[in-house]
N, CA and C atoms as an extended XYZ file, in Angstrom:
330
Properties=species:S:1:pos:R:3:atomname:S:1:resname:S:1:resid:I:1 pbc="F F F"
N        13.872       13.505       -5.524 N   UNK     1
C        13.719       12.547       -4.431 CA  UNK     1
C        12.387       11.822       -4.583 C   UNK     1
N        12.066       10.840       -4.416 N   UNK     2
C        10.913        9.965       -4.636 CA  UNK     2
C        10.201        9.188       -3.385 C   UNK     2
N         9.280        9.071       -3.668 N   UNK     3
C         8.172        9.097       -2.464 CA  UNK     3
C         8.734        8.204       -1.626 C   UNK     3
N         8.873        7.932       -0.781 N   UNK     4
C         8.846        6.366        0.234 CA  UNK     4
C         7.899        5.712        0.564 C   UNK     4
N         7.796        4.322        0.032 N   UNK     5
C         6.891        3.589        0.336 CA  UNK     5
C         6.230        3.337        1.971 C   UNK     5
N         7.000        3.896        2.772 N   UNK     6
C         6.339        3.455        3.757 CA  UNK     6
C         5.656        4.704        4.285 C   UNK     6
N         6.052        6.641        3.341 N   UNK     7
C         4.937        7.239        3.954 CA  UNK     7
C         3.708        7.317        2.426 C   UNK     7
N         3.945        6.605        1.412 N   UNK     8
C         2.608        6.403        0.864 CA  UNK     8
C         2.099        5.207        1.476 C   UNK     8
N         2.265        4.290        2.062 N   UNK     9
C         1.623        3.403        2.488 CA  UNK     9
C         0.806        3.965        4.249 C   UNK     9
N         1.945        4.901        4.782 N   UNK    10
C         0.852        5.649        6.117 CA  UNK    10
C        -0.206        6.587        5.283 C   UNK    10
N        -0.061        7.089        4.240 N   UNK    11
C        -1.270        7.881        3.716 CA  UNK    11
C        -2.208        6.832        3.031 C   UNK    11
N        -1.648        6.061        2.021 N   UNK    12
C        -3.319        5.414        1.935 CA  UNK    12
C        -4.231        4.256        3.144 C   UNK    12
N        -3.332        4.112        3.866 N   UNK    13
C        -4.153        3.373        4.831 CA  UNK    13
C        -4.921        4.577        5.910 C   UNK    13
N        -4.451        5.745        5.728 N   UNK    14
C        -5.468        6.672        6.487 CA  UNK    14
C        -6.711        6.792        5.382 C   UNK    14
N        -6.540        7.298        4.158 N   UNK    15
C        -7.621        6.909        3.262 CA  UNK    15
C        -8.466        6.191        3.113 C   UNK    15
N        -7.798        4.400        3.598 N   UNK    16
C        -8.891        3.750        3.769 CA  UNK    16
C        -9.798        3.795        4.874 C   UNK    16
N        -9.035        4.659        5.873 N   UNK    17
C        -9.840        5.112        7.567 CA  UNK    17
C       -11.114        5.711        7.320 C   UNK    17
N       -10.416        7.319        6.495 N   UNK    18
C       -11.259        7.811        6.882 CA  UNK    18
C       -11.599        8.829        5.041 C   UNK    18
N       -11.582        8.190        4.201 N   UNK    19
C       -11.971        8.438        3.052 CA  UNK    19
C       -13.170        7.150        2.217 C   UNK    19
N       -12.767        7.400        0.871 N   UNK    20
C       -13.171        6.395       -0.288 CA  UNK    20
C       -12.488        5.653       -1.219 C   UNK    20
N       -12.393        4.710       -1.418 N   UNK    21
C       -11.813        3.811       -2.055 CA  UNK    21
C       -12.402        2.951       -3.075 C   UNK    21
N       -12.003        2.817       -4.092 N   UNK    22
C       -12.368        1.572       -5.086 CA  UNK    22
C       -11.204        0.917       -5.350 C   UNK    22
N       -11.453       -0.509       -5.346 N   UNK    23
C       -10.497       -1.455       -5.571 CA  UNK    23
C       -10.924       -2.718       -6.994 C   UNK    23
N        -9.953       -2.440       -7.547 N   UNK    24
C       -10.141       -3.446       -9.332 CA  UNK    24
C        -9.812       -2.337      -10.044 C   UNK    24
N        -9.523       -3.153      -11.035 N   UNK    25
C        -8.903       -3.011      -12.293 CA  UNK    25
C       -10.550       -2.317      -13.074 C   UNK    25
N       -11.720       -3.277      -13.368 N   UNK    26
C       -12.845       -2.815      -14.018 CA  UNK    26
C       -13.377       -1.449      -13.543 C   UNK    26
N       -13.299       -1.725      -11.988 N   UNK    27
C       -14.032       -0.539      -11.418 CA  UNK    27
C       -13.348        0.702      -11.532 C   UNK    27
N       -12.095        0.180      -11.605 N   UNK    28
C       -11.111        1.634      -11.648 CA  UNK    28
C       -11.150        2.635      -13.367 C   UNK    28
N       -11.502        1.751      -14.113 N   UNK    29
C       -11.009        2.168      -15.571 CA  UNK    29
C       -12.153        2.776      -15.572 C   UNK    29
N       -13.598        2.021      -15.259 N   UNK    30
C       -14.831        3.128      -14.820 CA  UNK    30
C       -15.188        4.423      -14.410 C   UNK    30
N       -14.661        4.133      -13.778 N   UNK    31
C       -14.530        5.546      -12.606 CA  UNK    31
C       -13.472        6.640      -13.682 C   UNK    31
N       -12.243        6.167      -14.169 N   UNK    32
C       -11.643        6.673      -14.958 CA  UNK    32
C       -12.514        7.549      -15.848 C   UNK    32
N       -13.063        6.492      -16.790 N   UNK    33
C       -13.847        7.087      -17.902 CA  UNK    33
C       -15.160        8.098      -17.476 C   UNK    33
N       -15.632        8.261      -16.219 N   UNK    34
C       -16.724        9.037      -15.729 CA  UNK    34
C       -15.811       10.497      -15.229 C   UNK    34
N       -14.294       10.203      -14.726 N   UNK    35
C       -13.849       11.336      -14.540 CA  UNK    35
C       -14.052       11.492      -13.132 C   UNK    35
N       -14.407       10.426      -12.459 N   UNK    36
C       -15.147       10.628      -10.704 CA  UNK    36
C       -14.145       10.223       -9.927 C   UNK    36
N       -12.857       10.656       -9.815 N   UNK    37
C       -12.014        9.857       -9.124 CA  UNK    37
C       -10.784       10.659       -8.978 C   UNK    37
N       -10.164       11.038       -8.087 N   UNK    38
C        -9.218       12.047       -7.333 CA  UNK    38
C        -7.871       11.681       -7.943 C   UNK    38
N        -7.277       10.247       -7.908 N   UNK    39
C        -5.938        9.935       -7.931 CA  UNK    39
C        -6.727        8.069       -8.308 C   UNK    39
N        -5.600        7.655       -8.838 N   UNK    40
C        -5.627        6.551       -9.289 CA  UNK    40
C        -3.677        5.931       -8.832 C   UNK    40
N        -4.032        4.568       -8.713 N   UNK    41
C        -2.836        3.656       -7.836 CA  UNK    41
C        -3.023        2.419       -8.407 C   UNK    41
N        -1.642        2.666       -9.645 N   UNK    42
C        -1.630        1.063      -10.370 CA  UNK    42
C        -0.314        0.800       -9.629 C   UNK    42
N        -0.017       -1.249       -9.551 N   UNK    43
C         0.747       -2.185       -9.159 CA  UNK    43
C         1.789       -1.696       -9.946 C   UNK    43
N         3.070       -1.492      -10.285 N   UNK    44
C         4.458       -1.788      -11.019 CA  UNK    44
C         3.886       -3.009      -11.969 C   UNK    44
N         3.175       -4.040      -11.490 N   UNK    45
C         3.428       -4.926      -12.915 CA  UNK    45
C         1.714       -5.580      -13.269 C   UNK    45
N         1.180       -4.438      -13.123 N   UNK    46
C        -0.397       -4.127      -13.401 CA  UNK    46
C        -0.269       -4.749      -15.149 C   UNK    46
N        -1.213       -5.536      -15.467 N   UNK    47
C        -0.950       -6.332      -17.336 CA  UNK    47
C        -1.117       -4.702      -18.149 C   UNK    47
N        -0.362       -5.181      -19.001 N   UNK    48
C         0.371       -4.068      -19.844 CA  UNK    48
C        -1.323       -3.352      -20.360 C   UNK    48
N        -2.524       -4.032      -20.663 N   UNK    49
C        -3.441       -3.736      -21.452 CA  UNK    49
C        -4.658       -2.709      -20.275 C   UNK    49
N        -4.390       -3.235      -19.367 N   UNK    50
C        -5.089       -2.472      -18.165 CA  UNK    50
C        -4.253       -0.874      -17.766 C   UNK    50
N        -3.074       -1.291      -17.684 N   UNK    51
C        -2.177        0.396      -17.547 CA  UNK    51
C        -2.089        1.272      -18.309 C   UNK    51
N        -2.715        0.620      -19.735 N   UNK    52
C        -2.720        1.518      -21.238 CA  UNK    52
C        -4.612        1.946      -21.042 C   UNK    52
N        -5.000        1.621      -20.499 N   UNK    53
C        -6.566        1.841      -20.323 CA  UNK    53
C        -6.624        2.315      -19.760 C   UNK    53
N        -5.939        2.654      -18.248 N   UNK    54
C        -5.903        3.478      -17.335 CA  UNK    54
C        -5.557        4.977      -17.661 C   UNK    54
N        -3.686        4.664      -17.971 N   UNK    55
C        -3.314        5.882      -18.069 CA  UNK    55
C        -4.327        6.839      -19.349 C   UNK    55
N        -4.788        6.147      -20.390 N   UNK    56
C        -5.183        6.962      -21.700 CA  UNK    56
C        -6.766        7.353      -20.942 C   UNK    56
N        -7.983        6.893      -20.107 N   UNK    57
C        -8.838        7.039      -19.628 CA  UNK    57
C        -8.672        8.288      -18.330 C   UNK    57
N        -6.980        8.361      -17.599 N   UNK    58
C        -7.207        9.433      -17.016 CA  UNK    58
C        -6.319       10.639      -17.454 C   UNK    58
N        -5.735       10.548      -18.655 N   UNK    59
C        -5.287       11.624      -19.293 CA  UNK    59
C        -6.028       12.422      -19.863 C   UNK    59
N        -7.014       11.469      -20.138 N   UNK    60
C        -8.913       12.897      -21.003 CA  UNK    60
C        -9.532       13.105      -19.993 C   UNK    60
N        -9.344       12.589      -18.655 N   UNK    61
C        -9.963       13.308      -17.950 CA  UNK    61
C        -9.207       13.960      -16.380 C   UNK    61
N        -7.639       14.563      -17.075 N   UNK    62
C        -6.813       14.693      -16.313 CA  UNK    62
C        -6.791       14.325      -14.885 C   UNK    62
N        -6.927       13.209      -14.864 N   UNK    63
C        -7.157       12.455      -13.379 CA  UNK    63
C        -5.313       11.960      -13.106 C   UNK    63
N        -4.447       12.595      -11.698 N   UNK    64
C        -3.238       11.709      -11.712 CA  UNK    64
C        -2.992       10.308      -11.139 C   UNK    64
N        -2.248       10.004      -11.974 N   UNK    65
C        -2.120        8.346      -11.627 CA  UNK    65
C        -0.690        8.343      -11.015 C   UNK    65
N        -0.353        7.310      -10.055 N   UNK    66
C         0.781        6.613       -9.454 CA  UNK    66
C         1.208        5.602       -9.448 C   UNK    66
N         2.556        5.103      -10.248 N   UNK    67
C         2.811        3.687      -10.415 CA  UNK    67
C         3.106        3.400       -9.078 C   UNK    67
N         2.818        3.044       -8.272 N   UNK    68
C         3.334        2.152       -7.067 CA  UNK    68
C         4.363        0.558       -7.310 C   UNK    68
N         5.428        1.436       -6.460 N   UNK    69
C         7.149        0.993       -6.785 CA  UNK    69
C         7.002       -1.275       -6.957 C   UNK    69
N         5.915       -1.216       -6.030 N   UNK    70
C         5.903       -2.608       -5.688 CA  UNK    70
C         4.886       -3.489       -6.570 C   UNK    70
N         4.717       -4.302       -6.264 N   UNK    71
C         3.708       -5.921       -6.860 CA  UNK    71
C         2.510       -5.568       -6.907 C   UNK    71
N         1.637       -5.625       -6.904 N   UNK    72
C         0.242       -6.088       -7.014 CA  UNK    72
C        -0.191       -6.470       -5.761 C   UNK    72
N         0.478       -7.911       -5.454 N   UNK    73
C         0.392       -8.276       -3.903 CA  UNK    73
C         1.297       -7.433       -2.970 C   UNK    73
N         2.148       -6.586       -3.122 N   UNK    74
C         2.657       -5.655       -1.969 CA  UNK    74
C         1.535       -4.365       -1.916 C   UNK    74
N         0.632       -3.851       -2.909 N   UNK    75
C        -0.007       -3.087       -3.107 CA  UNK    75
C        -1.232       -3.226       -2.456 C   UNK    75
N        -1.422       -4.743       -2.488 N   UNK    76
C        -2.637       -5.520       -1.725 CA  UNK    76
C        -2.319       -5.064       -0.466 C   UNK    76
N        -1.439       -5.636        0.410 N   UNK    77
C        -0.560       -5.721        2.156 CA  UNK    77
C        -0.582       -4.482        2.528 C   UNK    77
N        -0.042       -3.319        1.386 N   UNK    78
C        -0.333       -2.138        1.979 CA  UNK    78
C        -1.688       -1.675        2.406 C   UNK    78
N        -2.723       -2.038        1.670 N   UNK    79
C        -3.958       -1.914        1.493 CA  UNK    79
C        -5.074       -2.415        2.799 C   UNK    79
N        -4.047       -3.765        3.820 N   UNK    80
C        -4.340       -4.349        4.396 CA  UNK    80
C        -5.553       -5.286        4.070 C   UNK    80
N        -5.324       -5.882        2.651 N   UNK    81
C        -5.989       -6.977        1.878 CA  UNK    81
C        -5.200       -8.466        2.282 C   UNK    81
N        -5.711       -9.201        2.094 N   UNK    82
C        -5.078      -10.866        1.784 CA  UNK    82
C        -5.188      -11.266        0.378 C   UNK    82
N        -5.519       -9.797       -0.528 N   UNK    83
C        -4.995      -10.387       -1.954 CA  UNK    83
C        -4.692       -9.456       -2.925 C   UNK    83
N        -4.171       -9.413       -4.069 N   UNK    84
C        -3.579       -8.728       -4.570 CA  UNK    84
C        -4.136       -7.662       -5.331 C   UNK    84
N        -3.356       -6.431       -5.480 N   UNK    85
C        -4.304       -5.304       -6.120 CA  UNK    85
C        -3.785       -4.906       -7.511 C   UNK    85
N        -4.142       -4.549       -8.119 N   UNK    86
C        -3.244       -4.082       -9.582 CA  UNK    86
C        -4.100       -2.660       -9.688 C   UNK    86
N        -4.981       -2.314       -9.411 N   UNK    87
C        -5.524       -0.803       -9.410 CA  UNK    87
C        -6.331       -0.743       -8.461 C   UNK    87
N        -5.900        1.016       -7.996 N   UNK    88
C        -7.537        1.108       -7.259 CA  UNK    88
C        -7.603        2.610       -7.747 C   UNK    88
N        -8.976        3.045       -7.169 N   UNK    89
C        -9.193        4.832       -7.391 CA  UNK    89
C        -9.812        5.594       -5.791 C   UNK    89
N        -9.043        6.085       -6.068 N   UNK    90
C        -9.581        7.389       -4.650 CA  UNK    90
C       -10.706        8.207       -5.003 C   UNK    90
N       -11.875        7.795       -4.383 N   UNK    91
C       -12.564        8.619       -4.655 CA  UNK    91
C       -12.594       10.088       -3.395 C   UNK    91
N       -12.216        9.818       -2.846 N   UNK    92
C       -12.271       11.023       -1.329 CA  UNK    92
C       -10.867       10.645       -0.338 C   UNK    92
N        -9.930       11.307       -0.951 N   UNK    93
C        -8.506       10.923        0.225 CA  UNK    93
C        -8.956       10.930        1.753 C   UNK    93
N       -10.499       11.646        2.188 N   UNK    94
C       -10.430       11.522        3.559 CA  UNK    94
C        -9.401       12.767        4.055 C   UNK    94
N        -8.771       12.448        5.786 N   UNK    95
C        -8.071       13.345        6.330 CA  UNK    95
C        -6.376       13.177        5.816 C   UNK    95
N        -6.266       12.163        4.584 N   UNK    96
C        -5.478       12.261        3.729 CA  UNK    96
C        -4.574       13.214        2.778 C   UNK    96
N        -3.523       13.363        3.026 N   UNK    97
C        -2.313       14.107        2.451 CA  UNK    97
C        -1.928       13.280        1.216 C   UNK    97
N        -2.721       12.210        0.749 N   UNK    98
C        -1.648       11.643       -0.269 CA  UNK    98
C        -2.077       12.225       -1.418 C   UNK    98
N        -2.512       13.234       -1.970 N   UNK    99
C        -2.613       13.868       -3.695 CA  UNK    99
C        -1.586       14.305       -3.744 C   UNK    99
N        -1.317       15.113       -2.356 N   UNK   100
C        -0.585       16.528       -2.356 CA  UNK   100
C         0.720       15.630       -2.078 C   UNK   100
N         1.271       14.697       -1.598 N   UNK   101
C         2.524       13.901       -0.959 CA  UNK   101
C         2.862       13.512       -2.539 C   UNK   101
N         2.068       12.999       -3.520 N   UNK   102
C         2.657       12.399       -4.407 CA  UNK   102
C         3.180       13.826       -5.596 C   UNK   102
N         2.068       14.889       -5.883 N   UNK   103
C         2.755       16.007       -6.414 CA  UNK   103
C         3.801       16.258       -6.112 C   UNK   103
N         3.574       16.692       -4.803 N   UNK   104
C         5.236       17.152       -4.352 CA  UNK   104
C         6.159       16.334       -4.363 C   UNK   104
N         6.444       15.063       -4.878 N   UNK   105
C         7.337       14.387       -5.393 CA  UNK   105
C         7.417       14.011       -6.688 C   UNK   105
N         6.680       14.577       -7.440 N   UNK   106
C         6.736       14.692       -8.569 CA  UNK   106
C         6.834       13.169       -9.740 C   UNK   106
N         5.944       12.394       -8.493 N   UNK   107
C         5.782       10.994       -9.071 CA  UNK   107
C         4.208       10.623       -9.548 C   UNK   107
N         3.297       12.017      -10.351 N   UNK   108
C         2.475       11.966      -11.195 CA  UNK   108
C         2.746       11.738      -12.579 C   UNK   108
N         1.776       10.381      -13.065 N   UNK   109
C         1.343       10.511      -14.511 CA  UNK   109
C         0.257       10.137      -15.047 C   UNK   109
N         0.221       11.591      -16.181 N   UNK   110
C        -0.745       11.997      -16.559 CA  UNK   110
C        -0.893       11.922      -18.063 C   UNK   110
């Protein structure tokens, strides 16, 4: 069974309440490569050269990543942005359930 977008979208907008967040593509692959970062959240149609940087940056530093089902700009809306996202990184889920919501659906990759 696979996550539903609308309770990963009630968990990361509590994240953005009451956690940490980074938003971009640069900042995210960063954070990747330092290993400082809980969960990572790429767009469905994130450019092919950024998702290969991602995923290979948090596989050495077993960090899990989540394709999120939607756009870039639906990823944004969830986010409660006016523009579009193609990555971000969690640094602190906050009073957030979403590490543990996406394991248990077994929609990690690593």
């Amino acid at each position: 069974m696979s996550l539903s977008v609308t309770d990963f979208a009630r968990e990361l907008q509590m994240v953005f309440k009451t956690g940490s967040v980074v938003i971009g593509t640069k900042k995210t692959i960063k954070l990747a490569k330092l290993g400082k970062t809980k969960l990572i959240v790429l767009a469905r149609n994130a450019p092919p050269e950024v998702k290969k940087d991602i995923l290979y940056y948090a596989k050495l530093a077993k960090i899990p990543v989540y394709e999120f089902p939607g756009t870039n700009m639906e990823l944004g809306a969830v986010c409660g942005k006016p523009f579009s996202i193609a990555a971000l990184a969690i640094i602190d889920p906050g009073q957030s359930n979403i590490i543990e919501l996406i394991k248990e659906h077994g929609e990690v990759k690593t």
